[in-house]
C-alpha positions in Angstrom: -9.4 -14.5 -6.0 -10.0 -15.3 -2.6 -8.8 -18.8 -2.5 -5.9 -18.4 -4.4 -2.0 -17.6 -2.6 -0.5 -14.6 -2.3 2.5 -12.7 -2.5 2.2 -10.6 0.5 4.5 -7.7 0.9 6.1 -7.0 4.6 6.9 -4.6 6.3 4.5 -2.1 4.6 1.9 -0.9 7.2 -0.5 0.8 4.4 -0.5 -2.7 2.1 -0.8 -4.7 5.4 -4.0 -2.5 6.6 -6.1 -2.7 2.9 -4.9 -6.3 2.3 -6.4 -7.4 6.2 -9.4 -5.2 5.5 -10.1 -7.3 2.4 -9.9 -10.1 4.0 -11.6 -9.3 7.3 -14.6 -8.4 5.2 -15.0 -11.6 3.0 -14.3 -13.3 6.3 -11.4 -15.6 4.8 -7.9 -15.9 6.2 -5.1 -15.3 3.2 -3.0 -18.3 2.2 0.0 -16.5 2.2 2.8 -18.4 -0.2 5.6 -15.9 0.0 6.5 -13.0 1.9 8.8 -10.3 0.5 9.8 -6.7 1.4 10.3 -5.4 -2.0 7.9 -4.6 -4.8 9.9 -5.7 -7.7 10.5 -9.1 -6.3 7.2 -9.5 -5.3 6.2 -8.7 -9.3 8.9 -11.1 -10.0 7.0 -14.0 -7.5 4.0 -13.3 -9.1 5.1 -13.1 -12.8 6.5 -16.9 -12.0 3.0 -17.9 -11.3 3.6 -18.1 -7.4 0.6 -16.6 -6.6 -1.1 -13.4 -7.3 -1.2 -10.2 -5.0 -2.7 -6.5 -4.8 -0.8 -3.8 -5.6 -1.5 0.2 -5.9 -1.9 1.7 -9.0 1.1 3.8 -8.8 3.2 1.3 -8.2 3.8 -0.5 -11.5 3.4 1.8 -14.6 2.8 0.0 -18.1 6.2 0.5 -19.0 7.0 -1.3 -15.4 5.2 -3.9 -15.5 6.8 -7.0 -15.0 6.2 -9.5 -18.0 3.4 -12.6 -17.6 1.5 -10.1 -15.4 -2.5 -9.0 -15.6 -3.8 -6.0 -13.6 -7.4 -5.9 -12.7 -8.7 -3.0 -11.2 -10.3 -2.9 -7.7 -12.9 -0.4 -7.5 -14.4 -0.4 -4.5 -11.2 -1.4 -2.0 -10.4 0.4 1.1 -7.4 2.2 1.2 -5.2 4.9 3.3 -1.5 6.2 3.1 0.1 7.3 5.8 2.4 10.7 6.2 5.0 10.6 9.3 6.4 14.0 9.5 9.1 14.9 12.5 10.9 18.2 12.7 14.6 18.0 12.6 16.3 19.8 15.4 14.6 22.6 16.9 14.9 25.4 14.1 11.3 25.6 12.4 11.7 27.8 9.0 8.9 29.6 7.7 8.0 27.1 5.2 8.1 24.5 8.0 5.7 26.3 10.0 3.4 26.9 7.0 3.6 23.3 6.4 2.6 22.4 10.0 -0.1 24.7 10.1 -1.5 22.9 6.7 -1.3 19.9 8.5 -2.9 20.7 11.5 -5.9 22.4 9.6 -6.5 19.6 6.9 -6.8 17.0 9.8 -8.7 19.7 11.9 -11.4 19.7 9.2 -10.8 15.9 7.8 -12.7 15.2 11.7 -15.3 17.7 11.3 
């Protein structure tokens, strides 16, 4: 799969950080045929045969799935979301704070 093109998705941090990981550790550069910001057009590239590309899981559902397209399951791929949270203003409710103090412990203890 290696040496075929992709469909690469911009302006998507998480896919950009698994898709270079993959590649960093087979030590190959991508061939990159397209570039696209948006999921269904990329399933639409890649369902005209113009090259092939990873995708999460929760992304297409069978019922979603654009037509001409095979999923193969990637066990052992690296992979991270990220969360951006920012408080609006400077009124903090009660459910805000418990939600910060979640956040802090869970990363407290994620380091540990």
């Amino acid at each position: 799969m290696m040496d075929e093109k992709f469909i690469d998705l911009a302006d998507s941090p998480s896919y950009a950080g698994v898709f270079n990981s993959i590649f960093s550790k087979c030590k190959k550069t991508p061939q990159i045929a397209y570039s696209c910001n948006d999921y269904i057009l990329q399933g639409k590239l890649i369902s005209l045969g113009l090259g092939v590309s990873f995708v999460a899981s929760v992304t297409w559902t069978s019922s979603s799935l654009p037509e001409n397209i095979s999923l193969l399951h990637i066990d052992d791929c690296p992979h991270f979301r990220s969360i951006y949270y920012q408080p609006l203003g400077s009124f903090c409710s009660e459910n805000q704070r418990i939600f910060e103090h979640q956040l802090e412990e869970y990363f407290k203890n994620l380091n540990n």
